[in-house]
C-alpha positions in Angstrom: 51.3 -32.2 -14.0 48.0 -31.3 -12.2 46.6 -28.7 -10.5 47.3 -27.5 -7.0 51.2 -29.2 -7.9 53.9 -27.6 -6.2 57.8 -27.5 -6.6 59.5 -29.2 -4.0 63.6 -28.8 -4.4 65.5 -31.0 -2.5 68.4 -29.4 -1.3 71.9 -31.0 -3.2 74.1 -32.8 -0.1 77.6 -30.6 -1.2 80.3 -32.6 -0.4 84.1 -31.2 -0.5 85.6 -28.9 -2.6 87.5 -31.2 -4.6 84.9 -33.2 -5.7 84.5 -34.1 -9.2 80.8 -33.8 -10.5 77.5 -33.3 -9.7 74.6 -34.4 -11.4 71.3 -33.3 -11.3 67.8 -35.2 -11.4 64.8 -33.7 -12.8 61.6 -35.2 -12.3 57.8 -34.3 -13.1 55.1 -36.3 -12.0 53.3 -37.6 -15.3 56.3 -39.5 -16.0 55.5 -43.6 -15.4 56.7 -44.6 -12.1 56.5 -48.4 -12.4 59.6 -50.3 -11.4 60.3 -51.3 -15.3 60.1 -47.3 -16.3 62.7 -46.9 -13.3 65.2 -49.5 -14.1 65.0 -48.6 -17.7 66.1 -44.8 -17.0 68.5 -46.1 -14.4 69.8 -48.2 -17.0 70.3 -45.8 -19.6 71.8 -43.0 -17.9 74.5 -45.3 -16.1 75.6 -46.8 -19.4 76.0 -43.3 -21.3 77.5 -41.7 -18.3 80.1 -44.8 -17.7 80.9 -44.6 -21.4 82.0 -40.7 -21.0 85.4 -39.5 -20.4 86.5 -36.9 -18.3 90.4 -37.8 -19.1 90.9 -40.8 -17.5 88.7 -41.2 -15.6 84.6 -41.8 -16.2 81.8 -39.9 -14.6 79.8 -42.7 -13.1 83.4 -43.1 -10.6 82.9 -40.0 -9.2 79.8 -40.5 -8.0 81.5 -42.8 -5.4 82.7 -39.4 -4.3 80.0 -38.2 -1.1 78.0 -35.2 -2.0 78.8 -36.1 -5.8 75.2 -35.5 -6.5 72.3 -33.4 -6.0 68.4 -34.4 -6.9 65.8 -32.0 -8.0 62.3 -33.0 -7.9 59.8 -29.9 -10.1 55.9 -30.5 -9.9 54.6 -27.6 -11.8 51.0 -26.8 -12.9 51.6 -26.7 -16.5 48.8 -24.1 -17.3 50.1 -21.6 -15.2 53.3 -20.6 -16.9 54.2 -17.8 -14.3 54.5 -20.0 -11.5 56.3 -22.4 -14.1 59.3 -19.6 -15.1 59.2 -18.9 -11.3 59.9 -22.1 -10.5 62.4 -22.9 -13.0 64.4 -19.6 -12.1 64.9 -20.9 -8.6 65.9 -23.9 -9.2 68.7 -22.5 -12.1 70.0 -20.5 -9.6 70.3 -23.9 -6.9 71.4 -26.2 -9.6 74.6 -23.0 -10.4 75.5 -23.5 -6.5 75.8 -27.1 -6.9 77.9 -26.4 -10.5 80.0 -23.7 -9.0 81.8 -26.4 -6.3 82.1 -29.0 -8.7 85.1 -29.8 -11.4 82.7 -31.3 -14.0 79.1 -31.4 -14.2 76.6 -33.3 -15.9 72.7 -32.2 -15.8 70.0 -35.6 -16.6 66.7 -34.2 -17.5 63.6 -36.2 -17.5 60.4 -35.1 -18.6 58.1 -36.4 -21.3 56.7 -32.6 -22.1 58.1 -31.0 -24.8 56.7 -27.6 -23.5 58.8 -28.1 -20.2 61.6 -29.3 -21.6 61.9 -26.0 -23.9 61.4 -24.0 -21.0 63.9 -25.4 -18.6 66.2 -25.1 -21.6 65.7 -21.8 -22.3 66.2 -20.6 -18.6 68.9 -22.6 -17.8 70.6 -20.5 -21.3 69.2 -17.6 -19.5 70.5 -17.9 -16.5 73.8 -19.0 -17.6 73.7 -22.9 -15.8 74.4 -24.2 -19.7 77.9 -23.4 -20.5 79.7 -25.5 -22.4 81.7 -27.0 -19.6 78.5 -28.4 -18.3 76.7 -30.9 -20.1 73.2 -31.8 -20.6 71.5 -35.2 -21.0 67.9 -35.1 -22.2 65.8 -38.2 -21.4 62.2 -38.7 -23.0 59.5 -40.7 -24.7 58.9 -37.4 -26.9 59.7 -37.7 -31.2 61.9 -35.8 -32.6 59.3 -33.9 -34.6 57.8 -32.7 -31.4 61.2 -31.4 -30.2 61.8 -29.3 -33.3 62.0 -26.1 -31.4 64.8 -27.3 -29.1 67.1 -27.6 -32.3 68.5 -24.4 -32.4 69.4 -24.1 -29.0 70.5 -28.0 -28.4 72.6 -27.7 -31.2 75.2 -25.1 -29.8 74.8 -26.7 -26.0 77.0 -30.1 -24.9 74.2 -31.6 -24.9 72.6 -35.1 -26.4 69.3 -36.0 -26.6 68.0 -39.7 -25.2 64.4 -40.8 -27.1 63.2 -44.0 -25.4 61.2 -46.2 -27.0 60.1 -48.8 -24.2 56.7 -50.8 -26.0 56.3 -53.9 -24.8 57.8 -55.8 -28.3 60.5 -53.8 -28.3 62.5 -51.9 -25.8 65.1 -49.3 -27.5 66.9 -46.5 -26.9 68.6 -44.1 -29.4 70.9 -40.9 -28.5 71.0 -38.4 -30.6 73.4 -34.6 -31.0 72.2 -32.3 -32.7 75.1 -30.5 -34.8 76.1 -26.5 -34.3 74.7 -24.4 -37.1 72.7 -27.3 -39.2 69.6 -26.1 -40.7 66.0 -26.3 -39.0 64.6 -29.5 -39.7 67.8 -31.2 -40.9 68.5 -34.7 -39.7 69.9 -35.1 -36.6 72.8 -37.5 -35.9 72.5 -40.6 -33.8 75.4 -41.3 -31.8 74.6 -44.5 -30.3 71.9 -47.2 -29.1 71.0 -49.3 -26.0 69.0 -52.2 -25.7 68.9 -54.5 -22.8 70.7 -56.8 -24.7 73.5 -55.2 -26.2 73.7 -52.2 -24.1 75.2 -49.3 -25.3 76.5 -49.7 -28.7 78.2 -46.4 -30.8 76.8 -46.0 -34.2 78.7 -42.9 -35.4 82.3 -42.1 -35.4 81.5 -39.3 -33.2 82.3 -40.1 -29.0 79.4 -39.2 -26.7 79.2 -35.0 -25.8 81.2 -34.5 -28.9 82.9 -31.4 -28.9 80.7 -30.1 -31.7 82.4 -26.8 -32.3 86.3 -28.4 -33.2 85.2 -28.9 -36.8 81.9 -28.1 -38.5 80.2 -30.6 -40.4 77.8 -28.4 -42.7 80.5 -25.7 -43.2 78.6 -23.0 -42.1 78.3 -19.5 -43.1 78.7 -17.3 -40.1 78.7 -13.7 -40.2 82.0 -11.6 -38.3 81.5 -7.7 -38.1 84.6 -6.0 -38.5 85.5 -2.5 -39.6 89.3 -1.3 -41.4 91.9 -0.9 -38.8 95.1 -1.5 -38.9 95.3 -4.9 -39.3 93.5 -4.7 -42.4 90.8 -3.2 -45.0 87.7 -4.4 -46.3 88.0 -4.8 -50.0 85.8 -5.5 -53.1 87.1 -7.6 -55.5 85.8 -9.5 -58.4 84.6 -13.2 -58.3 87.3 -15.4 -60.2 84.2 -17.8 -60.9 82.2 -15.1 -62.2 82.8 -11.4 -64.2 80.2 -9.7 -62.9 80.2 -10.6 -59.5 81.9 -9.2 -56.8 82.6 -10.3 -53.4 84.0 -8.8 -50.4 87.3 -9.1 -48.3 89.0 -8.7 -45.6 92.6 -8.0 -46.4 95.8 -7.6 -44.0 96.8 -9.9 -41.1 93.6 -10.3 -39.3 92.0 -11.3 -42.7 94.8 -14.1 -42.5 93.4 -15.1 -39.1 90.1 -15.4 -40.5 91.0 -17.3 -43.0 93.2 -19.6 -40.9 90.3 -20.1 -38.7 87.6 -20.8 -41.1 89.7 -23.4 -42.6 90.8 -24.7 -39.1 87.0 -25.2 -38.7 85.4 -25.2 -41.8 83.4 -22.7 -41.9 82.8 -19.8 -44.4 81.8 -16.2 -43.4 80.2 -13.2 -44.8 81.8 -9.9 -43.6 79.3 -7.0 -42.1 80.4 -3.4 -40.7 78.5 -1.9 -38.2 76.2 0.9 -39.7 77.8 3.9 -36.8 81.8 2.6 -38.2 82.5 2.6 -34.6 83.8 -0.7 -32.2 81.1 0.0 -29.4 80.6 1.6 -26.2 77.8 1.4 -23.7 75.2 3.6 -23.6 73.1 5.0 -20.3 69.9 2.4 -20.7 72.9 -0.3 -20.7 72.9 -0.9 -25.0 75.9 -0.8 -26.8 76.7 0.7 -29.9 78.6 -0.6 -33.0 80.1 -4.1 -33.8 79.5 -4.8 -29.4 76.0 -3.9 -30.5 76.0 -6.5 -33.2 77.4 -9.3 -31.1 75.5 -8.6 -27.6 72.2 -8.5 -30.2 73.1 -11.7 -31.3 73.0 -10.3 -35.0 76.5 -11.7 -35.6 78.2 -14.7 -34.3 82.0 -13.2 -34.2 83.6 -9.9 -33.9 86.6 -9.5 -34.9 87.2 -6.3 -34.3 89.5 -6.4 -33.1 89.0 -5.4 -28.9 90.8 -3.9 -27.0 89.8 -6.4 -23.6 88.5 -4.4 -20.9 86.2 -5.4 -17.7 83.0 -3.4 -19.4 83.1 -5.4 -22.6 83.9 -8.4 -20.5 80.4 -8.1 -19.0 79.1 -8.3 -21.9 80.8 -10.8 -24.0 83.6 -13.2 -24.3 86.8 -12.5 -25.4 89.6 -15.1 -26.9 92.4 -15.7 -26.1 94.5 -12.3 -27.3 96.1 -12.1 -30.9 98.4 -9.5 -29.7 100.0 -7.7 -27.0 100.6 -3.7 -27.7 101.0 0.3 -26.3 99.0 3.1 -26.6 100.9 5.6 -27.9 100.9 9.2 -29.4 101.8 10.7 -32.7 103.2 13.7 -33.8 104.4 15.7 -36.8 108.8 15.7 -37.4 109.6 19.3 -38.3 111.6 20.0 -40.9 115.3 20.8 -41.2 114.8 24.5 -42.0 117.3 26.9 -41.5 116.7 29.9 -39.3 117.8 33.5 -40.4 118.3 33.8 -36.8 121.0 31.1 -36.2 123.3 33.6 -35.5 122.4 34.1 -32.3 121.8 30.3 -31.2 125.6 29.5 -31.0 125.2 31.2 -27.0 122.4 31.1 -24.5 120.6 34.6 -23.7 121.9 34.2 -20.5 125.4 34.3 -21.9 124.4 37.0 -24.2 123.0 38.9 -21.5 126.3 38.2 -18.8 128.3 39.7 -21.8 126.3 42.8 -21.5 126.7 43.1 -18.0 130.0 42.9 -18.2 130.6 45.7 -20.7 128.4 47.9 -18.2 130.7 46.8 -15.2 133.7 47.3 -17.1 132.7 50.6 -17.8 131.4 51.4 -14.3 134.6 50.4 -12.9 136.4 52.3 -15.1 134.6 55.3 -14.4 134.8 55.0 -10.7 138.7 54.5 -11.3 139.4 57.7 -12.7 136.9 59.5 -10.8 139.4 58.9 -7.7 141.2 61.8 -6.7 144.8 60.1 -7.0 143.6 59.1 -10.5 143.0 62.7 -12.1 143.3 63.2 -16.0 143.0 65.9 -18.2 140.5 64.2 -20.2 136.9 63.5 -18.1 136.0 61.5 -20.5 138.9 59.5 -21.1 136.5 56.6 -19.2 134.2 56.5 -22.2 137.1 55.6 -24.9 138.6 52.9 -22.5 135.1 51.5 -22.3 134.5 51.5 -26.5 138.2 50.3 -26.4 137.0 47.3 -24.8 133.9 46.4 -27.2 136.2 46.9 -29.9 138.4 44.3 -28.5 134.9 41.8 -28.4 134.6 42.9 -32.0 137.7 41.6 -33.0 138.8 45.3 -34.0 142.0 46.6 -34.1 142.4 49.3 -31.1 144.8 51.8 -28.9 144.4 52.0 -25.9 146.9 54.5 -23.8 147.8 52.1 -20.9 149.5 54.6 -18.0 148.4 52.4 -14.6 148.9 49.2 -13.7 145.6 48.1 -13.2 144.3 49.1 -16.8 147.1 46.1 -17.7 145.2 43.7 -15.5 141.8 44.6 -16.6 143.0 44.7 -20.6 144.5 41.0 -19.9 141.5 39.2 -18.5 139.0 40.8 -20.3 141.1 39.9 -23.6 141.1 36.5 -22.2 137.1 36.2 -21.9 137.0 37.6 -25.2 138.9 35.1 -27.2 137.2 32.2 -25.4 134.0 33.5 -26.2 134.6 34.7 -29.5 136.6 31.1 -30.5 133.6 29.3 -29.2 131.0 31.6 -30.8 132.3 30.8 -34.8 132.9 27.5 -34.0 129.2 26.8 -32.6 128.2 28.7 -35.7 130.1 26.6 -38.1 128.4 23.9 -36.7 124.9 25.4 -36.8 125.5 26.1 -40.6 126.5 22.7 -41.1 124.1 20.8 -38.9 120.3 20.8 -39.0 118.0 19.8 -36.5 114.4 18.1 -37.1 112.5 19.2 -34.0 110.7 16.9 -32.2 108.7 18.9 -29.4 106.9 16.2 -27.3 108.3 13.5 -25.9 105.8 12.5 -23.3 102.3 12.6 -22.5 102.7 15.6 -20.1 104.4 17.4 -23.0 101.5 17.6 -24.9 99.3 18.6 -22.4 101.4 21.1 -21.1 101.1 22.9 -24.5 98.1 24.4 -25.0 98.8 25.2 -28.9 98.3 21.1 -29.6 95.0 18.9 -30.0 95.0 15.7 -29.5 92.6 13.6 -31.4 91.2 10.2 -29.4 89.4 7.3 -31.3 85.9 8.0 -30.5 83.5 5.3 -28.6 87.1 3.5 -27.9 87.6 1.0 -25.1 90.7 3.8 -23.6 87.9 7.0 -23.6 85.8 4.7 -21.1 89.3 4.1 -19.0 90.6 7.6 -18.7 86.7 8.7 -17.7 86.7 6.2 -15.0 90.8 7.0 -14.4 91.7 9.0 -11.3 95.6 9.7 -12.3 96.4 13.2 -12.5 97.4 12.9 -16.0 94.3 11.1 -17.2 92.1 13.3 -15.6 94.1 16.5 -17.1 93.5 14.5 -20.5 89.8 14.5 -20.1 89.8 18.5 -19.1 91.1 19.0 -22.1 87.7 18.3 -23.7 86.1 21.0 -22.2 88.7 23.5 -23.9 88.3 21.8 -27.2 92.0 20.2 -27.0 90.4 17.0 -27.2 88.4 15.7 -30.0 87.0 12.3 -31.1 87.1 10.6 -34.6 86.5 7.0 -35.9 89.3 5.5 -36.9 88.4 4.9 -40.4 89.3 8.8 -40.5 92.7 8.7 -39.2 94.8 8.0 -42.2 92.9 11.7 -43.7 93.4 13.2 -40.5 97.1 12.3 -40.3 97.8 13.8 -43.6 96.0 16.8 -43.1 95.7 18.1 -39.0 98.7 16.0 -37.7 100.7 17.0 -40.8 100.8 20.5 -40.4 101.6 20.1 -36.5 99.4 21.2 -34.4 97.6 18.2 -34.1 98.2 14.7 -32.5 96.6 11.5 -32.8 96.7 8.5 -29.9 96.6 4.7 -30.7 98.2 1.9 -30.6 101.7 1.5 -31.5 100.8 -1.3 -34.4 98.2 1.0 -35.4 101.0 4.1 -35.8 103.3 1.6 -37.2 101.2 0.8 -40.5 100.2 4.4 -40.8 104.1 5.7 -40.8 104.9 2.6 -43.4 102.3 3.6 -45.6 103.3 7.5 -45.6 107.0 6.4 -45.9 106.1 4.4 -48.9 104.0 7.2 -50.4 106.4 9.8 -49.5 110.2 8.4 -49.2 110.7 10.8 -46.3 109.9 10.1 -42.3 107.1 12.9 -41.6 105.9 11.8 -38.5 107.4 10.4 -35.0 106.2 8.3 -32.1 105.9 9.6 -28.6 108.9 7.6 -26.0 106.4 7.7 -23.7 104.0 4.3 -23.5 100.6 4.1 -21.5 97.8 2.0 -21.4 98.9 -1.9 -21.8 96.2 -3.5 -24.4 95.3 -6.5 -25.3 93.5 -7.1 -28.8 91.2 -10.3 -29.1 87.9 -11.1 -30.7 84.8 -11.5 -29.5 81.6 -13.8 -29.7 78.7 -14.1 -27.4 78.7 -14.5 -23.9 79.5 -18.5 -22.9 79.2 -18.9 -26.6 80.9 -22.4 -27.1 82.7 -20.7 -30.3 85.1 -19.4 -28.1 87.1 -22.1 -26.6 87.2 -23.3 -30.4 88.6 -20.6 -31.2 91.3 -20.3 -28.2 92.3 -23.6 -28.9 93.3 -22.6 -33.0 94.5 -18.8 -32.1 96.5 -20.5 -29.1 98.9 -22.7 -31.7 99.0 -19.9 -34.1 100.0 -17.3 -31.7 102.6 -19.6 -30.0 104.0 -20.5 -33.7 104.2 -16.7 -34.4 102.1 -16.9 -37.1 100.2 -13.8 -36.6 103.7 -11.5 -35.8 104.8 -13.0 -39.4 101.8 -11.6 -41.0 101.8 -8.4 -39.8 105.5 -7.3 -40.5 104.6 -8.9 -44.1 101.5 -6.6 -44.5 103.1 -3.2 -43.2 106.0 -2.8 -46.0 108.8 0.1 -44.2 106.7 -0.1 -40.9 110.1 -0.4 -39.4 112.3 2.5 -41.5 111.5 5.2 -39.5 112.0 4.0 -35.9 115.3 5.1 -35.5 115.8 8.4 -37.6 117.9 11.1 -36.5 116.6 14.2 -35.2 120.3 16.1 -36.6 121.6 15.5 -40.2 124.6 17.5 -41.9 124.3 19.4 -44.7 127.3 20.6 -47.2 125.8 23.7 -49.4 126.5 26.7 -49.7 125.3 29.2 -47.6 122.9 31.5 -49.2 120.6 34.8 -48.3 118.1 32.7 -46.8 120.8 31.2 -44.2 121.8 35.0 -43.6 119.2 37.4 -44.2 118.7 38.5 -40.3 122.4 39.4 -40.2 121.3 41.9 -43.1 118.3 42.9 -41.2 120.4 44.1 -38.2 122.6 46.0 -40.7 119.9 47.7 -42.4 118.2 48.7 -38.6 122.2 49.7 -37.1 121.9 52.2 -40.5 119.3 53.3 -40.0 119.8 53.9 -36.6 122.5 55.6 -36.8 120.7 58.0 -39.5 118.2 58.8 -37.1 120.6 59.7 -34.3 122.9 61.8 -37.2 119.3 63.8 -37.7 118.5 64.5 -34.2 122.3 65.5 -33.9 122.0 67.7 -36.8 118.7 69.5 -36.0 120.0 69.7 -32.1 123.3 71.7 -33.8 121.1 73.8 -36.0 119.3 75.3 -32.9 121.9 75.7 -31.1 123.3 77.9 -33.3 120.5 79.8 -33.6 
């Protein structure tokens, strides 16, 4: 490395599409170019890549593949470290072309500065060419102590690390891993040795690219945000070791996952909730808020959460695989089986009611007409009116006499009878069956229902992965749920608040509350248990498939560790299990009838609007009997 160097990339020969690696060559000049240097690297990196597996087959018989391999020259002026993060940039970016069209890729670095080394490592993390599917061979004459500041990042990469030591008594070369989550300066592992006699020769029961992250060595302490949900609480409780100190927990089924993992890969962890007690949303300048925050910032090396998978956290972060498959749903408030002093009238429709006034008024229209017929002459004019009343007495089930002279009043005074004791038969038995049978309303069924009553609010999880759908939604009924914002029929609350909000706004019923189906299922458990009765109801009406998994950092190798355990767990039905065991009568109240039947005795409050109309008729009546009386007075006057 010199002045006036330049980088000079040579562009990778791609070969077909199912080829099965690439590897890549980095070279600076500085590096000794005699013919014994050469064959010494050429050595090395044939016998560690011959010695590892891709299933059956090893990498060095690929590279009989054409195209198996691209080269990459960098000659960088070392003072100028613009031109050197320039440089390095590019060539990320070529090298990701290469990886993209290749099965399996291993990157050989060689370089004898430290400096460069740290910088090619820290842009190829940058620009995402070091995921854990790739893997990275380091060759150098460096010592360890002078790549202490590659041990942080080399430790949670595939990566191994080749020291050569090629002085002319001795010529030795050791390989070396640095372990995920060992402290700075700890001792690294050697893996194996080659010599030109022996050749490669393993000196730890660890395979070459070990993968690191199955089961930790130094039982690390890694921190997980989470936040109470409905797959469990965070909880103090005291230190069996120890009575005074206390430690914190994470109770319910996804504390069982934890716990299942961290044995699974022996590790510990210390539980943190996000300052704003919300999961996380994206803000304008492209932040994110609560436990996202916590994991894009690197401040946290899980989130359990957990997530609800979208494609804007996605960007972000890397999901596993998911825990569980569930509904968005909406809940609601039962009503009570109250009786109504008005129940009198419910046995018939208003339409009916209103048809049976009609017909009184024809009846006594064609009555009228009828006698008003010169052929039809009587010496009473108002003989009409008592037919007429003659008829509502006969719908009162009153005794009446009713002069029958034509024909025709026969056939009226038969079919009218006829309607009268269908309608009054049906009438006390649909109000023996009112008195007897109670219904528990249930007024919204569906999504639509709610919105189309403007009396209910509906209460959303605020900074929730669903509010950033139904914004970006363009379904008539998503949009109409967002509208209702602006008329304050949409509010937002974290859910730590629900369980207070349910027994207080939803309660009383004119509230609702969305969330998952799980999430409603604990809540109604825990009321059920509290309260022996079934107070609240879910929705029929599903929307919004979810997915809940947990999160790390993006390409963090964590993940696929933690597929590979929640994967066996999942398929076992492990987690299922352990959230019917921590929601106790989560199931009671999912098939409750909306009619039960009573057998009491029927009291003033089951009849007091009977009464009412009594007392009104009376006192009808004695306002008519005063205007009759004062009419009579001045008349005879």
């Amino acid at each position: 490395m010199g002045p006036g160097a330049e980088y000079r990339p040579l562009q990778p020969q791609i070969g077909k599409q199912d080829m099965k690696w690439s590897i890549m060559r980095l070279q600076q000049t500085g590096l000794s170019t005699q013919v014994m240097e050469a064959w010494l690297v050429t050595q090395v990196v044939e016998a560690v890549l011959t010695s590892t597996q891709h299933g059956s087959y090893s990498i060095i018989d690929h590279l009989r593949f054409p195209g198996g391999a691209g080269f990459f020259a960098a000659v960088i002026n070392g003072s100028d470290f613009k031109q050197r993060d320039e440089h390095l940039s590019l060539l990320v970016d070529n090298v990701k072309m290469l990886r993209k069209l290749s099965s399996y890729t291993t990157i050989v670095v060689i370089s004898d500065e430290a400096t460069f080394l740290a910088a090619f490592v820290k842009w190829s993390v940058k620009g995402r060419l070091m995921v854990w599917s790739t893997r990275l061979l380091i060759l150098t004459h460096s010592r360890l102590m002078e790549l202490q500041d590659l041990h942080t990042t080399l430790s949670n990469l595939n990566s191994m690390l080749v020291i050569i030591n090629d002085d002319t008594t001795n010529v030795k070369c050791s390989v070396y891993v640095q372990l995920p989550y060992s402290p700075r300066g700890s001792q690294v592992v050697q893996v194996a040795s080659w010599t030109p006699r022996r050749g490669l020769h393993l000196t730890s029961h660890l395979p070459l690219f070990p993968e690191k992250f199955s089961k930790f060595q130094h039982r690390p302490n890694l921190l997980v945000a989470i936040d109470d949900s409905s797959f469990g609480r965070l909880m103090t409780v005291k230190d069996p070791g120890s009575s005074t100190i206390s430690k914190v927990q994470f109770q319910g089924s996804l504390g069982k996952l934890i716990q299942y993992l961290s044995e699974a890969l022996n590790f510990t962890c210390s539980f943190v909730r996000p300052p704003d007690r919300v999961w996380g949303v994206r803000l304008n300048n492209g932040s994110w808020t609560g436990m996202m925050g916590m994991v894009v910032r690197e401040e946290v090396s899980i989130g359990a959460g957990p997530f609800i998978i979208d494609r804007w956290r996605a960007e972000a972060v890397d999901f596993t695989v998911p825990m569980v498959i569930d509904y968005w749903k909406i809940l609601g408030a039962r009503g009570f089986a109250e009786v109504d002093p008005w129940g009198f009238l419910f046995p018939l429709a208003p339409l009916v009611w209103a048809t049976i006034l009609g017909m009184l008024v024809m009846l006594a229209a064609a009555v009228f007409l009828m006698y008003s017929c010169g052929s039809l002459k009587s010496n009473d004019h108002n003989y009409w009116l008592h037919i007429t009343f003659g008829y509502v007495r006969i719908l009162l089930q009153q005794d009446t006499t009713l002069p029958i002279i034509w024909l025709w009043e026969r056939v009226v005074l038969m079919v009218w009878m006829m309607v009268t004791l269908v309608l009054t038969r049906s009438y006390s038995g649909n109000l023996m069956a009112l008195l007897a049978v109670r219904h528990i309303p249930q007024p919204h069924q569906t999504l639509r229902d709610v919105m189309d009553d403007p009396a209910v609010t509906v209460i959303w999880e605020k900074d929730s992965a669903t509010v950033a759908y139904l914004k970006s939604a363009e379904s008539s009924i998503h949009r109409k749920i967002m509208d209702a914002e602006k008329t304050g029929r949409l509010i937002y609350r974290p859910r730590p608040q629900f369980l207070e909000l349910i027994d207080t706004l939803v309660r009383r019923g004119d509230h609702v509350i969305s969330s998952s189906h799980n999430g409603f299922r604990n809540i109604i458990g825990h009321d059920f248990t509290k309260t022996g009765t079934c107070s609240f109801y879910e929705l029929k009406e599903e929307f919004l498939q979810i997915m809940y998994a947990m999160i790390s950092q993006k390409d963090s190798p964590l993940v696929p560790a933690l597929n590979k355990r929640m994967t066996s767990m999942t398929e076992a039905g492990l987690f299922f299990q352990w959230l019917i065991a921590e929601q106790p009568n989560s199931t009671v109240c999912d098939h409750v009838p909306t009619k039960i039947t009573v057998n009491v005795a029927l009291s003033l409050s089951n009849l007091w609007g009977m009464f009412v109309i009594l007392l009104v008729g009376h006192l009808a009546s004695l306002i008519i009997f005063c205007l009759e009386f004062l009419m009579f007075r001045i008349q005879q006057i």
